[in-house]
Every structure is written in structure tokens, then in C-alpha cells.
C-alpha positions in Angstrom: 172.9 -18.9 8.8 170.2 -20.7 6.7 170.1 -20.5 3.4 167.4 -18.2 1.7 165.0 -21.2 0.3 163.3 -21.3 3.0 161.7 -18.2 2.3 158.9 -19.3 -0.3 158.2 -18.5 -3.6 154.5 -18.0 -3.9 152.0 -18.7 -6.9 151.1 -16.0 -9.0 147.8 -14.1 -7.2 145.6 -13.8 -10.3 145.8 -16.8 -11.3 145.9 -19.2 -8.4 144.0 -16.9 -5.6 142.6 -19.4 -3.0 146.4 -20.7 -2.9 148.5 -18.0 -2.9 146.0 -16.5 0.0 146.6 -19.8 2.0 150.7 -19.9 1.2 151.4 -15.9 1.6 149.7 -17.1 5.4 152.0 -20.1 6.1 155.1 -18.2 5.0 154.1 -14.8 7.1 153.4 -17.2 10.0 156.6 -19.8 10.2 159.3 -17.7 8.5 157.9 -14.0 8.3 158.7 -13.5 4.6 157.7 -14.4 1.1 158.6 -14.1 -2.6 155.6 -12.4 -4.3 155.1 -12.8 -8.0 155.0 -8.7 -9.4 151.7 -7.8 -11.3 151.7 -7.0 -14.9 152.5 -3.2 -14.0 155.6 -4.5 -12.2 157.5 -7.0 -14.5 160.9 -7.8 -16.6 162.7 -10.1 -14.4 165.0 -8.5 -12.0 165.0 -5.0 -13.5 161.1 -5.0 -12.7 160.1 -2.3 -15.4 157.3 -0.2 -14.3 155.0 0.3 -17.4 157.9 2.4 -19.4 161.1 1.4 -20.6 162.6 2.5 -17.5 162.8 0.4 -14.3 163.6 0.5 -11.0 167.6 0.3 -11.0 167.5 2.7 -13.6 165.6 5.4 -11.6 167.2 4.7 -8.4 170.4 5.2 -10.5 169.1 8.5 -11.8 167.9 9.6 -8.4 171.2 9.0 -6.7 173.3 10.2 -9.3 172.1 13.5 -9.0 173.6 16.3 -6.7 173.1 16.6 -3.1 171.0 20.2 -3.9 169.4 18.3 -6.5 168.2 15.5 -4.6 166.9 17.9 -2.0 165.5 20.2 -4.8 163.3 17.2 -6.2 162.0 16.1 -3.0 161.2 19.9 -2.0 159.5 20.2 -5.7 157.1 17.3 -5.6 153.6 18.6 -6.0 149.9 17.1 -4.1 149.4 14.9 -3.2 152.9 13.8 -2.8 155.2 14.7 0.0 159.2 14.0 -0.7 161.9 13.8 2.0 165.7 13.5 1.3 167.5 12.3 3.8 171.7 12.7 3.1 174.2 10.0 3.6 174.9 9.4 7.9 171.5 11.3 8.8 169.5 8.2 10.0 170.2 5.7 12.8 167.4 3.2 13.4 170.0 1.1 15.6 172.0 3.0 18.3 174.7 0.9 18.5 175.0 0.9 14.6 176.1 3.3 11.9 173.6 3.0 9.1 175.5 4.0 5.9 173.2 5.0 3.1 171.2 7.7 1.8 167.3 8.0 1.7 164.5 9.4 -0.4 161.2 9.2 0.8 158.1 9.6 -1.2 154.9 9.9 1.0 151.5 11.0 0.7 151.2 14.1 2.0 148.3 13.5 4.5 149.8 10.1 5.7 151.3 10.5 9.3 155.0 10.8 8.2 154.2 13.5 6.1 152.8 15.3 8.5 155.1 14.2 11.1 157.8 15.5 9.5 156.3 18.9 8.7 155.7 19.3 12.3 159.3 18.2 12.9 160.4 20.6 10.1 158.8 23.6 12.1 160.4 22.8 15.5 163.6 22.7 14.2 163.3 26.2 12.2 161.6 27.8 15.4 165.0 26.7 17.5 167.1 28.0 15.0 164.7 31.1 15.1 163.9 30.6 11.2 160.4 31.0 9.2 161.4 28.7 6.9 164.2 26.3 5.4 166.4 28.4 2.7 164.6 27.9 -1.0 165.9 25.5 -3.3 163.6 25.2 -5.8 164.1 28.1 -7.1 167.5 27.5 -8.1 166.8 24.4 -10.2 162.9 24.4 -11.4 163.7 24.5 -14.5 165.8 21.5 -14.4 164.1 18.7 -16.7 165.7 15.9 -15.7 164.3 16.3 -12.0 160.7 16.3 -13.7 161.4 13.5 -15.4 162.7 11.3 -12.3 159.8 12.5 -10.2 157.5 11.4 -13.0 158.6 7.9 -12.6 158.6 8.0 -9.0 154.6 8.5 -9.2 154.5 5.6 -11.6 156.7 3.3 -9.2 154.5 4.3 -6.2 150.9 3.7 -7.5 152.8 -0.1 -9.0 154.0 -0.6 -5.8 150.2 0.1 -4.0 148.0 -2.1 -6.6 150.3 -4.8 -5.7 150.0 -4.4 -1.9 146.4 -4.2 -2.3 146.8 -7.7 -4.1 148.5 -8.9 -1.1 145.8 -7.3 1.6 143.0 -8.8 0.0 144.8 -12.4 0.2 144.9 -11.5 3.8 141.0 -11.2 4.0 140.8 -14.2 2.3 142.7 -16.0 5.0 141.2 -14.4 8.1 137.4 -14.1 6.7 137.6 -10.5 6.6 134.6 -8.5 4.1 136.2 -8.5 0.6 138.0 -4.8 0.6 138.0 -4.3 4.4 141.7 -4.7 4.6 142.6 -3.0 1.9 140.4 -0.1 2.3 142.1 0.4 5.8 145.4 0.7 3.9 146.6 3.1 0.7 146.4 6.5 2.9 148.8 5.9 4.6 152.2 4.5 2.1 155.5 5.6 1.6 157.8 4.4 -1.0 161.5 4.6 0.2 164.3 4.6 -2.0 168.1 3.6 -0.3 171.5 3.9 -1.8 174.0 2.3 0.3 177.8 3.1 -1.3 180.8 1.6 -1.5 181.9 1.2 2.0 185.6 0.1 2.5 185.9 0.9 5.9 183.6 -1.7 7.2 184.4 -5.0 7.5 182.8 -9.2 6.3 180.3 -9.4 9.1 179.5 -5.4 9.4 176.1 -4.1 9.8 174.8 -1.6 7.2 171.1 -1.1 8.4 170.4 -2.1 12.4 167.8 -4.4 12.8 164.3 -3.5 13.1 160.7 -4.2 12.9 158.5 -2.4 10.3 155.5 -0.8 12.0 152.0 -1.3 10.4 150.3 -3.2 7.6 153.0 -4.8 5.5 155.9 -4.1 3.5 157.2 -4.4 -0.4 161.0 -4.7 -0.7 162.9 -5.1 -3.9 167.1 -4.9 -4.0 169.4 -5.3 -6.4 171.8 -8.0 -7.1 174.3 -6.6 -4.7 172.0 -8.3 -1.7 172.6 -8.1 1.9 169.4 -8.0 3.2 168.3 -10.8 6.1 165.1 -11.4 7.9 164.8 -12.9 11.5 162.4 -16.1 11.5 160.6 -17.3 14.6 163.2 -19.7 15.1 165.6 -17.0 15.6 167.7 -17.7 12.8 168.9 -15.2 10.5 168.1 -15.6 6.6 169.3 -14.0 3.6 166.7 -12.5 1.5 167.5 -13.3 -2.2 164.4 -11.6 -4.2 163.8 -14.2 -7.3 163.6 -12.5 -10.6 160.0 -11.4 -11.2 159.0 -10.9 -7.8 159.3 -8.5 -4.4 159.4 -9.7 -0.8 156.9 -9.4 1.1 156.9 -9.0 4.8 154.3 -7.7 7.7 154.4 -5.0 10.0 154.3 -4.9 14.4 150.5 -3.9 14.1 149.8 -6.2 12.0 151.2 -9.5 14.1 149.2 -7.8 16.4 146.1 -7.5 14.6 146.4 -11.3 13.8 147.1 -12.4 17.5 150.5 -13.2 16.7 149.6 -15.8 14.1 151.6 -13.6 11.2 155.7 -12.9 12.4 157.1 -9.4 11.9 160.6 -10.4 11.0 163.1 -8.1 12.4 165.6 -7.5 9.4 168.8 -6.2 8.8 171.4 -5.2 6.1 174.5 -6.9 6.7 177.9 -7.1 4.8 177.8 -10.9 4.0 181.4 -11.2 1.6 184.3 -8.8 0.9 182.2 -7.8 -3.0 179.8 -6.3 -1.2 182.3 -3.9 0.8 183.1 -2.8 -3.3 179.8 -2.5 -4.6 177.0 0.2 -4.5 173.6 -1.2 -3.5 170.8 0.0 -4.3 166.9 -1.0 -3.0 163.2 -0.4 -2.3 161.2 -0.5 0.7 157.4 0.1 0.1 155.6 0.8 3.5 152.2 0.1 3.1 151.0 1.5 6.6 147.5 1.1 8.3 145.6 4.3 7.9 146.0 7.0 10.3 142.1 6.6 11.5 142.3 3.3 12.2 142.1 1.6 15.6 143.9 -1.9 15.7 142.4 -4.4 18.4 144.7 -7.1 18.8 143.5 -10.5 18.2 140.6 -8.8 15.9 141.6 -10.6 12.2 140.8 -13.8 14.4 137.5 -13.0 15.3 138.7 -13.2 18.8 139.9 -9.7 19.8 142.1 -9.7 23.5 139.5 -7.7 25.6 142.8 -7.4 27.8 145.1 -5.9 25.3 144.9 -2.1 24.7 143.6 -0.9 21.2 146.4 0.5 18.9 145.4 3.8 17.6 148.2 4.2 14.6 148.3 7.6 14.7 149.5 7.5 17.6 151.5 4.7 17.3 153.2 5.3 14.2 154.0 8.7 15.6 155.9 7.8 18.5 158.3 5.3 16.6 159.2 8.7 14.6 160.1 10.6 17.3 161.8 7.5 18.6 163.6 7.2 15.3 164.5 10.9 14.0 164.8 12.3 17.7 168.7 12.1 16.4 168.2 13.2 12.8 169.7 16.4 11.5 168.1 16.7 7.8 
């Protein structure tokens, strides 16, 4: 396997705009990745503090730290226009022949497709089991401050992640001529920030595969791990590379709509999380994932970012699309 410089390291946005637009292209187009530098709202090295004088590990600690009906509690307790999902250790697959290991919050906006998705989910399952409605939890821990508190920063960490996606969309309309704000305003309705824990795991082996490999689905994606790594993205060249997040920026990588969207000028990487030595088998890894999804509305024609839409290709309504890769997903899940 390569070696993670090849991923590059990109100029700071506000700054240097013309050429960070013009690199972030290149290094979505011949390796599907790049290292973005945080803005001001995300910053302090690898602990990326968000504004406060807590940061990410901190809060990902705090979440996962918690009970199981805690964690459930402060999902079922966030209030609009937030939507939370908890998803317990061994309840997710997105790989059939692989065991994904790791636990899940999800932190949507409640009219976004996965919220509603899951909602809709959430009622089919409690009609089969011939139930109104899950069993309350909040109830038994509202009063619970720390659970405020750890939602509070969740907000904060969400509307961080965002502004710097939009900085990131609006390269993108640099690059591809697009009306300033076009891009982004097709995006930001449609986000979910997803946390992951992924504990020790002694039963797997050097070589083992923690999270199957898959493509993200629309617009792009934020990621952010801690030191414990693991994560690789696959280039066009087929080769698998370690992503190896430099202190005081996230990754940044696109989504299967939008490849298409570009005519296949920008690479989706397919990416995994894989045991790569014997420390990591000891260690508890912790990371982010911020989906920054195309708007439910919105109509993709492939090819159309170029100018040159594929009057033979069939529009993506993402909607629809994003909905199918949930059922395709969860049609396993049992949370």
C-alpha cells in the first residue's frame, strides 16, 4: 500500500482561494481525497476545538462514555430542528461479508431524507411488533445535565462542520464555472454529522476489516479521526491509501452523485477502516464523518457541472436516490 502523502495537503481557502479551488480539483480528480485546512471555528491542531474549550475527542469521549440508555436518551431528547439516531455496537453492516464493529450517533436535520427515512423505518417496525410507539426514555433521564451539555456541543460541532463544507462547495463552483452560491445553496438541508466509536477489538486480527468498504452518496464528505488511524481511501489507480489527517485540517472526499454530477472528472474514493498494526487491535478509535448531502429537491444531471450534461444518462432525483441506499443499508438493522 502507498503511503498517505499522496493525499495532498491544500492551501488555506481564505487566503489563497483561486488555488486552493484549482488543487481541492486535482486531488478529488487523481486521488479522490484531500487535506483541508479547518476554518477559524474549527482549529487547535489535532484536537480541533470548536469555538469552546472543548473539542472533538473530548465530546466524542463524553458521548461514548455515557450509558447505552443514555446515549439513546440524548438522541431521543434532541429538540428542532435536529433529529438524533443512536445506533448500538454490531447494529450496522454496510459490507455483507464484513462485521463492522463500532457504535454510531447520528445527528441529522430533521427534514433531511435520513431523518425522515428513519422515522418511516421507525413506524414499520413498531406496526410489526403491533406497537404505537418505542417505550419512553426520556422521561427517565431529562433532567440529566450532562446530556444537555453534550448535545449543546454537538450543535456547535455540526453548524462548524457545515460553514466549512460550504467553503469547500463554493471552491467547487469556482472550478466548474458554476453561479457563486449555486452549489452551496443546493447543499446544507440535507447534512448529517456522524459520530463512530470503534473499541478495543482483540478478536480481530493485523489485516482485519473494521468498516466494509463503501462509497459515500451525494455532495461531499468531512472526516476527522483520531490518532488511532485506520482509515484508507481507494484512488483511481486502485491502490489503497492510508488517510493520515494533518494537524489543523479534515479530509475531504466527494460523494457517487457528485462524480456523477462532474461527468466523472471528480473520484468517489471507496474507503475502508482497516486494522493496519497489532496497537490498533488495543486501542479505542474514535472519528467524524460529516455528510454533507445534496438537497432532497434536487435533480442531478450527470455531466451537468461540465456544461455538457449526458442527454443519455438518467437524471438522479436524490430523494430517491439517497433513499434506496438506506433501505439497502438498514434493511438488516435492528435499532
Amino acid at each position: 500500500m502507498k503511503t498517505a502523502v499522496c493525499i495532498p495537503q491544500l492551501p488555506d481557502p481564505a487566503v489563497q482561494r483561486a488555488e486552493f479551488a484549482q488543487q481541492l480539483s486535482a486531488a478529488l480528480s487523481r486521488v479522490g481525497a484531500a487535506y483541508v485546512p479547518v476554518s477559524q471555528r474549527i482549529s487547535d491542531g489535532q484536537s480541533l476545538a470548536l469555538g469552546s474549550d472543548r473539542n472533538l475527542l473530548q465530546t466524542l469521549q463524553s458521548f461514548f462514555n455515557l450509558s447505552e440508555l443514555q446515549k439513546r436518551s440524548l438522541a431521543q431528547q434532541l429538540t428542532s430542528p435536529w433529529q438524533g439516531v443512536f445506533i448500538a455496537l454490531g447494529q450496522e453492516q454496510l459490507a455483507d461479508d464484513q462485521q463492522d464493529h463500532k457504535e454510531v450517533l447520528d445527528l441529522n436535520l430533521e427534514n433531511g431524507t435520513y431523518a425522515r427515512w428513519i422515522r418511516r423505518w421507525q413506524a414499520r417496525r413498531l406496526a410489526e411488533a403491533g406497537l404505537s410507539a418505542d417505550p419512553p426514555l426520556v422521561g427517565q433521564l431529562a433532567k440529566e445535565e450532562p446530556l444537555g451539555q453534550v448535545a449543546a456541543s454537538l450543535y456547535q460541532i455540526f453548524e462548524a462542520f457545515q460553514e466549512q463544507a460550504n467553503h469547500i462547495l463554493a471552491a467547487l463552483e469556482t472550478v466548474y464555472g458554476q453561479p457563486a452560491g449555486s452549489l452551496v445553496n443546493q447543499h446544507g438541508k440535507n447534512s448529517t454529522l456522524r459520530l463512530l466509536h470503534y473499541p478495543p477489538a482483540p478478536h480481530f486480527t493485523v489485516g482485519s476489516i473494521r468498516l466494509g468498504a463503501h462509497q459515500d452518496y451525494s455532495g461531499i464528505t468531512l472526516l476527522w479521526q483520531d490518532s488511532t488511524g485506520g482509515l484508507e481511501i481507494l484512488t483511481p489507480d486502485r491502490e489503497w491509501v492510508a488517510v493520515e489527517v494533518p494537524p489543523g485540517c479534515i479530509g475531504v472526499i466527494a460523494g457517487e452523485v457528485t462524480q456523477r454530477w462532474s461527468g466523472n472528472t471528480l473520484h468517489s474514493a471507496p474507503h475502508r477502516v482497516r486494522v493496519a498494526n497489532s496497537q490498533q487491535l488495543a486501542k479505542t478509535r474514535y472519528s467524524i464523518a460529516f455528510f454533507c448531502e445534496t438537497n432532497p429537491d434536487c435533480v442531478v444531471q450527470p455531466g451537468a457541472l461540465l456544461g455538457q450534461p449526458q442527454a443519455e444518462a438518467q437524471p438522479i432525483a436524490v430523494e430517491a436516490f439517497l433513499s434506496q441506499k438506506y433501505d439497502q443499508i438498514f434493511a438488516k438493522s435492528d435499532f
